[in-house]
Structures are given as structure tokens and as C-alpha cells.
C-alpha positions, 0 to 999 in steps of 0.5 A: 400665617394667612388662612383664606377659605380655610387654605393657607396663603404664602404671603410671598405668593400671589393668589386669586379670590373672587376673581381678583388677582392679588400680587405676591406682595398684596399680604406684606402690605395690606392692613389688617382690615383690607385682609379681614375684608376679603376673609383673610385671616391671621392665625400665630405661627405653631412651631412645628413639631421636630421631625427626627421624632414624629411623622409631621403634617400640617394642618390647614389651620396652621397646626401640625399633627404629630405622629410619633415614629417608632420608639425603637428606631428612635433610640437606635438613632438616639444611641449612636448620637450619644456614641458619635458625641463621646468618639468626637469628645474623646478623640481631641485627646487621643494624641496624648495618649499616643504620644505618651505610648511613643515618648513616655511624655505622661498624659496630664491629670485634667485630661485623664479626669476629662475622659472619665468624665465624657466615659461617665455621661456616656453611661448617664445618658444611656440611662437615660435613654434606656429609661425613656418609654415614649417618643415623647420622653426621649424628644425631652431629653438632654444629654449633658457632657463635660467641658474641656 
């Protein structure tokens, strides 16, 4: 990231300093001493902050203030993220379970152990949300579940 007058500059845009138009891609193609010469400075690209946690706003100095957003509405979305995974998990299987209603075809083992499987990281990983007590601790989770 490019900061000139403590502003930060697209280098895919064309800017103005001191009176001189500079084209769009005056900062892909300067080197580093013609931009440091005009008191343009590179700083690293932050990674910025994940907006599902926290109110976001960038800084001029290319740094990202983060506010975390209410813990309560953040586990809401969190619980049924975990609801959504399981349903998508559990229904590839679901036609087994008809079918065997319908034709008394019995369901396999390795299915029947899979289901138990996303049923217990479901309870897993509900703990673990339960559990979190900041914005912080919950952006850290990762919810494991099984492989089919």
C-alpha cells in the first residue's frame, strides 16, 4: 500500500501532488526512490480484520481497527452455521434411510457410524461455542466434522 500526505493511494488510479498529474499507473512503474522522492511511502499490506466478527475501518496508515460485534448475535450466527453443516452432512445419507422404510433394504454400518459421527460434532462443537466468552475466542474456533 502507497500513503502520500498520510492518504492512502490506489496504485490503479491516477493522483495529483504539488500540482503534477500523475497517470494510473505512475505507481506500478515508478521505483522506489522516484516514489520516496515525492513522499510516497510503501507500507505492507495489514490483513484485515474478518468482517463476520468485528466492525471494520481502515486506517490511514493501512491498519484496520477492529470493533467487535455483539458476542450474542455472533454465536446466534455461529449456531446455525453449525445446524446448516450437520443438515447438509446428514441429508447425503437420508435416502438410505427412506429407502430402507420403503424396501426393507437395511442401511450399511459405515453410514449409520458416519451419522453418529456428524451427531456427536454437533454437540462438540456446540460446546465449544457455548464455551467461547469473546468475539475473539469464537473467530478462533474451528469446527471439526467427520469425512464421508
Amino acid at each position: 500500500m502507497f500513503i502520500l500526505n498520510g492518504q492512502p493511494l490506489n496504485p490503479d488510479l491516477p493522483f495529483e501532488h504539488d500540482g503534477i498529474q500523475y497517470p494510473a499507473n505512475w505507481l506500478r512503474l515508478a521505483t522506489p526512490e522516484e516514489r520516496a522522492a515525492i513522499g510516497i511511502t510503501e507500507v505492507p499490506d495489514y490483513p484485515r480484520p474478518d468482517d463476520r466478527f468485528y466492525w471494520v475501518t481502515q486506517n490511514p496508515d493501512g491498519t484496520y481497527t477492529a470493533t467487535p460485534k455483539d458476542i450474542v448475535s455472533i454465536k446466534a450466527m455461529k449456531e446455525q452455521e453449525i445446524k446448516s453443516t450437520a443438515y447438509s452432512l446428514l441429508s447425503q445419507t437420508d435416502y438410505k434411510f427412506i429407502r430402507m422404510a420403503e424396501t426393507g433394504i437395511p442401511v450399511d454400518d459405515a453410514t449409520k457410524a458416519y451419522r453418529i459421527a456428524v451427531r456427536a460434532s454437533i454437540v462438540a462443537n456446540e460446546t465449544s461455542l457455548n464455551a467461547a466468552t469473546s468475539v475473539d475466542e469464537i473467530a478462533a474456533l474451528k469446527f471439526e466434522w467427520p469425512q464421508s
